[in-house]
SERODO-219344 format. One record per residue (C-alpha): x, y negated, z; residue number from 0. Coordinates in steps of 0.2 Angstrom, whole numbers, padded with zeros to 4 digits. Last residue first. Example, Ala and Ser with C-alpha at 12.3 -4.5 7.8 and 13.67 -1.06 7.14 Angstrom:
% SERODO-219344
x y z pos
0068 0005 0036 1
0062 0022 0039 0
***
This chain:
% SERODO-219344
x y z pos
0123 -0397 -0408 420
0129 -0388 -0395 419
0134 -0398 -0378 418
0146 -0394 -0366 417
0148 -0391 -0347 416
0165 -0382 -0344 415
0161 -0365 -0336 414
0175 -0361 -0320 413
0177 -0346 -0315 412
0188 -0339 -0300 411
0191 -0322 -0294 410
0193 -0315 -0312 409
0182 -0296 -0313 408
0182 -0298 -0331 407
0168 -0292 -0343 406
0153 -0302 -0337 405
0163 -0318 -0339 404
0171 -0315 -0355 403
0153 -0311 -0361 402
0148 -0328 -0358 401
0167 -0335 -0366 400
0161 -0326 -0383 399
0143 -0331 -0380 398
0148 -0350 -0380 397
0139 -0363 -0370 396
0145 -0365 -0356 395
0167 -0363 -0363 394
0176 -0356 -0351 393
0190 -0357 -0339 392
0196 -0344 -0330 391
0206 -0336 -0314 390
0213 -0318 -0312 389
0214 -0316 -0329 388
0212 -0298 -0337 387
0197 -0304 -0349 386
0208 -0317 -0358 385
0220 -0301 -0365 384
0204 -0293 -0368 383
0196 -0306 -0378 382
0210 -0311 -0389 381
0214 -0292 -0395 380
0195 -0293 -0398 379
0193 -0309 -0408 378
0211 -0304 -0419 377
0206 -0288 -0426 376
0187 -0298 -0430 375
0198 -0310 -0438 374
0209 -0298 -0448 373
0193 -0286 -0455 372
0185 -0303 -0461 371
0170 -0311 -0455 370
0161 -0323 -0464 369
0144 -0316 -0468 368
0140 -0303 -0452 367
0148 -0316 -0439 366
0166 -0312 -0434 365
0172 -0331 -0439 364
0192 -0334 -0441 363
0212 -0334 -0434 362
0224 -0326 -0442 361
0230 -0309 -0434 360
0245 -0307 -0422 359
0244 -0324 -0416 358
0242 -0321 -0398 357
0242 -0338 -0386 356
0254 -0343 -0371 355
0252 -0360 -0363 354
0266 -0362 -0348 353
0268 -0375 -0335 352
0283 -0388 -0338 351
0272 -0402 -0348 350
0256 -0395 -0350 349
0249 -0409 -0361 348
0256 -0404 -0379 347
0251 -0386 -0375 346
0230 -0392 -0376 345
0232 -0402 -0391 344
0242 -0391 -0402 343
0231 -0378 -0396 342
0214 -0387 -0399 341
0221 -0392 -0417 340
0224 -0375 -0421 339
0203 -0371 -0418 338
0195 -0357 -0415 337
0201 -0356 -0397 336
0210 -0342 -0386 335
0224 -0348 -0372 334
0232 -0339 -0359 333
0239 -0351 -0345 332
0257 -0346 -0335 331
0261 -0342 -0317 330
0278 -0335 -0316 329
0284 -0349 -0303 328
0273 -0337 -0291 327
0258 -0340 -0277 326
0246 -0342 -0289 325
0233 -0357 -0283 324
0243 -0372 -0291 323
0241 -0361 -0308 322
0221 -0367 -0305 321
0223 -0383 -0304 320
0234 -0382 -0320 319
0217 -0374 -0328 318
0207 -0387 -0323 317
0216 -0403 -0330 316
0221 -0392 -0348 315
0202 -0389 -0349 314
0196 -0406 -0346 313
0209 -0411 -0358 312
0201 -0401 -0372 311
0185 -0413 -0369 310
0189 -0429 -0381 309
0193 -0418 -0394 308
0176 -0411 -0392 307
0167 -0394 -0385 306
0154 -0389 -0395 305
0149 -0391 -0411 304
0136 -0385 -0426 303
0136 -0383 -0444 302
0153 -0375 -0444 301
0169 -0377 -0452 300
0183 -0363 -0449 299
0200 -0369 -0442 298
0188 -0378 -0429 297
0188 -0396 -0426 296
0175 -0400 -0440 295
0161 -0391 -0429 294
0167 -0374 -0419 293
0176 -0381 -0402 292
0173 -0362 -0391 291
0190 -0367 -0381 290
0194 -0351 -0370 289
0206 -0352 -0356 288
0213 -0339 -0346 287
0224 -0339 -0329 286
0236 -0326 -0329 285
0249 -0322 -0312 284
0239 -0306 -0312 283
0240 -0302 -0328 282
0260 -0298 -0329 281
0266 -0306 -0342 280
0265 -0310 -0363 279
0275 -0298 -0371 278
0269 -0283 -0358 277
0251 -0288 -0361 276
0254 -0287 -0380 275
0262 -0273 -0381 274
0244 -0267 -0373 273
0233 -0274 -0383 272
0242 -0270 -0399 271
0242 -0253 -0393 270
0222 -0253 -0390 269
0220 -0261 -0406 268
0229 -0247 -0414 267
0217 -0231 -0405 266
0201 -0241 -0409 265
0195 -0256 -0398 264
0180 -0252 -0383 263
0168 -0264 -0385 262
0152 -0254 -0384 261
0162 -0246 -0369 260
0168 -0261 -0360 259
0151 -0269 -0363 258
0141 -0257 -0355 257
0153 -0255 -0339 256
0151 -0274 -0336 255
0134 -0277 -0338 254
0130 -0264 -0325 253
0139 -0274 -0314 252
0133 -0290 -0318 251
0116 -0283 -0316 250
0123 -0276 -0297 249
0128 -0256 -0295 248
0130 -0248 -0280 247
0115 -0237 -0283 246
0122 -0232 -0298 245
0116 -0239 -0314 244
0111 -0226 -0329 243
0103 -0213 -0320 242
0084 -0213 -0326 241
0081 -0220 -0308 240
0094 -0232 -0304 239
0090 -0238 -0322 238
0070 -0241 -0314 237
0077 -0251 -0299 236
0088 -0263 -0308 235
0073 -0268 -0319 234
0062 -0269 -0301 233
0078 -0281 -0294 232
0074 -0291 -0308 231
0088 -0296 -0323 230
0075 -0294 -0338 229
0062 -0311 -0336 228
0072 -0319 -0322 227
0088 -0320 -0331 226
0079 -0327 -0347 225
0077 -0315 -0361 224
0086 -0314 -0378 223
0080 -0307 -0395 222
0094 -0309 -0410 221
0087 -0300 -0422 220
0077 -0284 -0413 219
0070 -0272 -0429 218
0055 -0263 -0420 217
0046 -0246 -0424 216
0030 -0251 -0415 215
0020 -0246 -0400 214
0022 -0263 -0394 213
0035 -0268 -0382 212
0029 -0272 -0363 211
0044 -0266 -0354 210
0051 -0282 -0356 209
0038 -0293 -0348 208
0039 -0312 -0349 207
0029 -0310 -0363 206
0017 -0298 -0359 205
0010 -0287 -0376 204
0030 -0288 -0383 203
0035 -0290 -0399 202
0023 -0305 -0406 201
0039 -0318 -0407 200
0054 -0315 -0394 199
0066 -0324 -0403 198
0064 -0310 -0418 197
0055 -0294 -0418 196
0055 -0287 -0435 195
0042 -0272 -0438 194
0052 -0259 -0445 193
0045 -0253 -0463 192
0059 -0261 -0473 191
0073 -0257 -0462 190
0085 -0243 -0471 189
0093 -0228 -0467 188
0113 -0229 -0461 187
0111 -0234 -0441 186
0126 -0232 -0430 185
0119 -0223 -0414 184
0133 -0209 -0415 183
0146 -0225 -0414 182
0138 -0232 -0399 181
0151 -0229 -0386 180
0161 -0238 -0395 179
0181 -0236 -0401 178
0182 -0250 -0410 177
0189 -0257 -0426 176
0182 -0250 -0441 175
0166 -0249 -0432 174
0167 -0269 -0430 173
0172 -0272 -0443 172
0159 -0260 -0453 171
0147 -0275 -0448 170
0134 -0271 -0437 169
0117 -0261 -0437 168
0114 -0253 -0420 167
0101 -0239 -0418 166
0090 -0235 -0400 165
0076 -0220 -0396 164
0064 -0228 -0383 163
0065 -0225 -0366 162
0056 -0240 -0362 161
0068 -0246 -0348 160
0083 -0239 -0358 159
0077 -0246 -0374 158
0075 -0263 -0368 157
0091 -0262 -0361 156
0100 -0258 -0378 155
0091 -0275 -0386 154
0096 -0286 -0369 153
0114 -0280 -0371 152
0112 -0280 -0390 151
0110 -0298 -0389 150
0124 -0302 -0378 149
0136 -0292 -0388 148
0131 -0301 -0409 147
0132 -0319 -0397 146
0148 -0313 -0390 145
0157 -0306 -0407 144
0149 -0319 -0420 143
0132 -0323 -0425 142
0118 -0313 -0432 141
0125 -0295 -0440 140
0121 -0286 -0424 139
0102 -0280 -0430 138
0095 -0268 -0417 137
0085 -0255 -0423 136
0072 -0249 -0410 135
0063 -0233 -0411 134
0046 -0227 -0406 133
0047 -0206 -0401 132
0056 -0192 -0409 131
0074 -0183 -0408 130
0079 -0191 -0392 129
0095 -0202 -0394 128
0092 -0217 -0382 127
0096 -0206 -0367 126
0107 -0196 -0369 125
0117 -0208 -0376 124
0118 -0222 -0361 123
0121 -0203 -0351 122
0136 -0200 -0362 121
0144 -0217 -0362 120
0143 -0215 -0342 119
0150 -0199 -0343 118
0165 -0206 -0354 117
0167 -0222 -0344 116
0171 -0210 -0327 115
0176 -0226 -0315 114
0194 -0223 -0308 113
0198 -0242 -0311 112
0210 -0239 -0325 111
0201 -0246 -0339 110
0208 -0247 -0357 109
0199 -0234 -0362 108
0202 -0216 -0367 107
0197 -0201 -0373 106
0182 -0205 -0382 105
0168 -0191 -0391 104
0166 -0189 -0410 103
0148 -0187 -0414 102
0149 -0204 -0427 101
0162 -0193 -0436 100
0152 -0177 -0436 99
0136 -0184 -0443 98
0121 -0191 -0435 97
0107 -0188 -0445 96
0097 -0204 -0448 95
0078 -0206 -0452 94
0070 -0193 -0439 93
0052 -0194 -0444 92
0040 -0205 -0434 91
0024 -0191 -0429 90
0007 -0208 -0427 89
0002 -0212 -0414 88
0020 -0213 -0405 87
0022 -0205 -0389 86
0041 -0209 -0381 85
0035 -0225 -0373 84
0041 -0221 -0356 83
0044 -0233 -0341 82
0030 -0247 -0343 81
0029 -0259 -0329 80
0013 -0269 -0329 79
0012 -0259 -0313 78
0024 -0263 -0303 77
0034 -0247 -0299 76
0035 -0237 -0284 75
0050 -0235 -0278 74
0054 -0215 -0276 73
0051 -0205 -0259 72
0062 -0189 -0260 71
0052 -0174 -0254 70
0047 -0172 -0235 69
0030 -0178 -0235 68
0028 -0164 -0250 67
0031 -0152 -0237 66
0022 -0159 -0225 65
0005 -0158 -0236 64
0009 -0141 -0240 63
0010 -0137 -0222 62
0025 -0133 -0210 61
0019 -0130 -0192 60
0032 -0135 -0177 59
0042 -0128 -0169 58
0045 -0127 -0150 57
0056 -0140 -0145 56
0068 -0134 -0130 55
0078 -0149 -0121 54
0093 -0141 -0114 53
0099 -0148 -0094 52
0117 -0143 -0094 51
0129 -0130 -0087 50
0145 -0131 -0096 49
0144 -0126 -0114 48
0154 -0116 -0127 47
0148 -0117 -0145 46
0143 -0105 -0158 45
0139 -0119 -0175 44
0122 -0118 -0181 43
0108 -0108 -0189 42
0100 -0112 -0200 41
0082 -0120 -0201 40
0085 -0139 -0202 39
0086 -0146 -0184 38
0104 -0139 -0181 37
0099 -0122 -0172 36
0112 -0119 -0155 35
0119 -0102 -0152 34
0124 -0105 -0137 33
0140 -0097 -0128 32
0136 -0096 -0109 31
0139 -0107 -0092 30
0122 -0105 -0083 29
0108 -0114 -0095 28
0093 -0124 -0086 27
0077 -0123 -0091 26
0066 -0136 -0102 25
0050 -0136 -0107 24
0041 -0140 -0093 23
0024 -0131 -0100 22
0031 -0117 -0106 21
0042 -0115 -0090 20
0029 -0117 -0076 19
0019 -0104 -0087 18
0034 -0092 -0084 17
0040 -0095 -0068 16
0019 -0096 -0062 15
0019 -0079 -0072 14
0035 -0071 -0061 13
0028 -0075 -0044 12
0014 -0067 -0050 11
0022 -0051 -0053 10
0032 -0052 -0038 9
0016 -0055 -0027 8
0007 -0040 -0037 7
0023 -0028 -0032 6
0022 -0034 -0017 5
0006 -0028 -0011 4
0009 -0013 -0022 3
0022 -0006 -0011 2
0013 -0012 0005 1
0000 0000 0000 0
***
């Protein structure tokens, strides 16, 4: 009797541990090895503990609706924000076959800044390069080297955000001397039935919307947008998202990467670039100059003007304040300019300091009718010797010195305020 007396106290001794237990939570751990579970499922690291107070969570129930809690949250997107136009109403035939010469891949660039250009070339391709949907053409053969780059910035973007398929028309200069990225976008088929979309005119059903393109086959000549109407944080957001900007990356940023490998100069170029570099100096005791004059001043008459006789000393007064900043007696000015007389004028004021230009290839326009295989040579070796400065001086105005900008990493810049007329 007394056996089972005790028996029934023991056993309910041993409940009231056991529900006191469940509904503390918590117990205490005599020194032992614990196998502890990291919060995700496995199992965790063996570890050796002194006694400690361990919190016990008992876990919980996964539902569907849990699980799909858990998945990667993405932005949402405004929504006049169009990401795909790849449905066309009516089947668009393929109208160029990329051969194996515009297939050829690119081994090496100019930059040594550890960032993978090839991989990024190759998603940019991937893709624009789809074998059906709305297309856009973009016409490079409008205005010289900066003003033909900033415009199939906007035009390439476009078919990013859209994900529209993307060709380049351009002068076979500019294939002739470059290593781009674009090459097995070239177009060779003709335009007649592409809707032209020029300065922004009845292309897009929101104006100020980018993502907005009719469901057309487009020709882009020349079409620009304001900073505020492409350059949003939302824009940004959605290339994050189809993998062409990183999440590090800033607009200038992106701009940056796209131009080096759309510009990248052939095999000879590159070696004149760099014989070059060593001719001229170290770049980081550089400090660039370009003088966009055009008008009667440049060594090729133009319609219109920009930067004066009157102004080139404005340039020479800037760029010696900037030499004051280098830290060296090797510090030295690298000049560009279309026009010889802007030279002679800029070098005869520097007094000791020292003006270096390249004249490896005569000087001349690089727009569609006026460019010659020599100036178009001598427009890019020019550029990315300026591009390495550590300080610059530009010209406002002038899409060469505007893509300068986006292309260098210089510390300082200073844009000269000049008219165009």
């Amino acid at each position: 009797m007394a056996y089972h007396l005790l028996y029934g106290v023991s056993l309910l001794l041993l409940l009231s541990f056991i529900s006191i237990f469940l509904q503390e939570g918590t117990w205490n751990a005599p020194n032992s090895i614990l196998v502890l579970h990291n919060g995700n499922g496995s199992m965790g690291e063996a570890l050796c503990h002194p006694p400690r107070r361990i919190v016990i969570k008992p876990t919980p129930r996964i539902s569907h609706q849990s699980i799909n809690a858990t998945k990667k949250e993405t932005t949402p997107l405004p929504s006049n924000r169009v990401m795909n136009q790849t449905k066309p109403i009516q089947p668009v035939k393929q109208v160029i076959a990329s051969s194996a010469q515009n297939r050829r891949t690119f081994h090496s660039f100019l930059w040594n800044d550890g960032f993978d250009y090839n991989a990024f070339c190759s998603r940019i391709i991937s893709r624009v390069s789809k074998s059906s949907g709305y297309m856009i053409v973009a016409d490079g053969r409008h205005g010289g080297l900066g003003h033909m780059s900033i415009s199939l910035l906007y035009a390439l973007f476009v078919a990013l955000l859209t994900g529209r398929r993307f060709y380049l028309i351009t002068s076979d200069e500019f294939w002739n001397n470059t290593n781009s990225c674009l090459r097995p976008l070239k177009w060779e088929g003709n335009t007649d039935k592409l809707r032209i979309c020029k300065d922004n005119l009845f292309c897009f059903e929101q104006k100020q919307n980018p993502t907005s393109l009719k469901r057309q086959n487009v020709l882009f000549q020349d079409v620009r947008f304001y900073h505020k109407e492409l350059e949003t944080t939302w824009e940004l957001r959605m290339l994050r998202n189809i993998g062409i900007a990183s999440p590090a990356d800033s607009w200038l940023s992106l701009e940056r990467k796209i131009l080096r490998v759309v510009l990248n100069p052939s095999d000879e170029l590159t070696q004149v670039i760099l014989q070059e570099r060593e001719r001229i100096g170290p770049a980081e005791y550089q400090v660039g100059v370009h003088i966009r004059c055009a008008g009667k001043l440049s060594d090729e008459k133009e319609s219109v003007r920009m930067v004066t006789a009157e102004q080139i000393p404005q340039f020479r007064f800037y760029a010696k304040q900037m030499l004051k900043s280098i830290a060296s007696e090797q510090g030295y000015v690298f000049l560009t300019t279309d026009s010889t007389y802007a030279e002679n004028h800029f070098k005869k004021g520097m007094g000791d300091a020292k003006a270096i230009t390249f004249s490896g290839y005569k000087r001349g326009h690089t727009s569609d009718k006026r460019v010659t295989d020599l100036s178009f040579k001598r427009s890019l070796v020019d550029l990315y010797l300026l591009v390495q400065s550590k300080m610059l001086v530009l010209t406002s105005k002038s899409g060469y010195s505007r893509i300068a900008r986006i292309m260098s990493k210089a510390g300082k810049v200073r844009n000269m305020r000049v008219s165009y007329h």
